[in-house]
N, C-alpha and C positions, 0 to 999 in steps of 0.2 A: 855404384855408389857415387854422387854427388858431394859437390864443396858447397859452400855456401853462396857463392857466385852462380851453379847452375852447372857447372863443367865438372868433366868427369875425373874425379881424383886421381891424379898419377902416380901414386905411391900404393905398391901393391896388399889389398887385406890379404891374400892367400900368403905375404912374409908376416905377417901381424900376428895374423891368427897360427903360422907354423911358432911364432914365439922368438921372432926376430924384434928384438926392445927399438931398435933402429928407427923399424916400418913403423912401429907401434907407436912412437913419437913423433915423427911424422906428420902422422893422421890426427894427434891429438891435440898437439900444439897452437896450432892456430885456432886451436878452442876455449883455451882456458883462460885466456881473459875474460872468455861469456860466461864460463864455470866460475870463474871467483866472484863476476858484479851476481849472478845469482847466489851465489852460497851466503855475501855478504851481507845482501837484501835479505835473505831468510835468515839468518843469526843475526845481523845485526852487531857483528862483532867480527872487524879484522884476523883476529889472530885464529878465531873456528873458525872463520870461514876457511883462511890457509889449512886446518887440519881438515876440514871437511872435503876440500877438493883433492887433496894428498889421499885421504883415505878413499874418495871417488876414483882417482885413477887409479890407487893397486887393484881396487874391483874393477873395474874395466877393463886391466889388461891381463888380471887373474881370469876372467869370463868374458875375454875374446871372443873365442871360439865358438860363442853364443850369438855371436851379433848378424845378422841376415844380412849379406853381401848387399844386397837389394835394395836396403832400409837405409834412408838418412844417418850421419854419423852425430851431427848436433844434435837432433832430439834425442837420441841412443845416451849420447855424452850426458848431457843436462839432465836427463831421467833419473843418473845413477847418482849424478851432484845433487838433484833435489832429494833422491830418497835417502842420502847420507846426512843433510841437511835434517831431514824428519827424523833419523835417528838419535843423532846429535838431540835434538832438542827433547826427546821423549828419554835422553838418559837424565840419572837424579842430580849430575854435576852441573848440567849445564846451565842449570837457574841459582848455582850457586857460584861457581866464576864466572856469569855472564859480565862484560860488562857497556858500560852506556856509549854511545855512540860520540865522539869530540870530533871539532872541525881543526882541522889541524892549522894554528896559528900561521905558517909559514908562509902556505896558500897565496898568493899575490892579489887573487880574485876581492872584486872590489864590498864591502860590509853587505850592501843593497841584496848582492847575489846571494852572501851567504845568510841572510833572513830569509830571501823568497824558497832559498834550498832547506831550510829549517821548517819553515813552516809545511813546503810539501811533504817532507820525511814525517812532521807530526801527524798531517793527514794520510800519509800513507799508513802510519802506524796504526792508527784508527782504527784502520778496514778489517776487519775477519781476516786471517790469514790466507783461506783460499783467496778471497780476493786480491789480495796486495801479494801474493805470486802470481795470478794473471795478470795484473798490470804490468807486475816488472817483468814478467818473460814476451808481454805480447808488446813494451812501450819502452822499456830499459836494453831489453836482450834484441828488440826488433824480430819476435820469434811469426811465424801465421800463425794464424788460431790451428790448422793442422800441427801444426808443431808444438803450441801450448796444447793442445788437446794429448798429444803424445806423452810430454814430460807428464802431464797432470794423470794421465791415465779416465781420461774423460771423452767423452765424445766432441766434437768440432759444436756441434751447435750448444751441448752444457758452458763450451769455455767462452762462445758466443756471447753468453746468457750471463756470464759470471764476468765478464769484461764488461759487458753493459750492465749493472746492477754497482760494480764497483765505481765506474766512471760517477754513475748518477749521486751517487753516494759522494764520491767528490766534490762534485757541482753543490752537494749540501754547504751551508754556513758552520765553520767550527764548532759553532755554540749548539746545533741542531747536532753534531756528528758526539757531540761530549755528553747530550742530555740522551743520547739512545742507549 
């Protein structure tokens, strides 16, 4: 198993998977800040997403023992954020305490930023859902398209297809992206 850097993980899966919370941490930790920018991007709401990546790791380290020594642990990781993400939103509550996204006043970042970062979130909102998760896993998360193809459960050249159809979509004018 590999880090993210390409080097071989030195914290061992055989205490992970024996159910040492230790090892299991570990391995995890320096993931989850990719797990919260994804769960956040898919709800669109701080505080699921906190409950979404919480509920992603008890599955992950409830179904360790699953995980193929062999096999990347970030795609594995994000797979299990994204499909608790799709839970979340396919239950009945969650379009009822969802709520809207605020730039948090405190922010020191200068007005200019936080327009150009409004307007991108309004175009990202736009996008079909599929789409606007392979932006953020292949341009947010810095994922390869092998690795959006993983979390997505898609083939490398579908997430290929669906990065370029989203981008293009982008490059539309608002007003072209409001009237579709």
């Amino acid at each position: 198993m590999r880090d993210s850097t390409g080097g071989v993980i030195a914290a061992s899966t055989q205490e992970a998977t024996g159910g040492d919370a230790a090892a299991f941490v570990a391995l995890v930790e320096p993931l989850l800040p990719a797990a919260y920018r994804l769960a956040a991007a898919m709800l669109r709401s701080d505080t699921e997403a906190e409950d979404a990546v919480q509920e992603a790791m008890f599955k992950a380290w409830r179904h360790f023992g699953r995980f193929r020594r062999d096999a990347e642990m970030k795609p594995w990781l994000l797979a299990i954020v994204a499909n608790e993400c799709r839970r979340q939103r396919r239950s009945r509550w969650f379009w009822v305490i969802k709520t809207s996204d605020a730039i948090d006043a405190g922010d020191p970042v200068r007005p200019e930023v936080h327009a150009i970062h409004a307007d991108l979130r309004r175009a990202l909102d736009r996008l079909p859902h599929d789409q606007r998760l392979v932006v953020m896993l292949r341009y947010y998360l810095d994922l390869s398209f092998d690795e959006v193809a993983q979390v997505m459960k898609i083939s490398t050249k579908a997430a290929k297809s669906r990065t370029y159809r989203a981008l293009e979509r982008l490059r539309l004018s608002p007003e072209v992206l409001a009237d579709e």
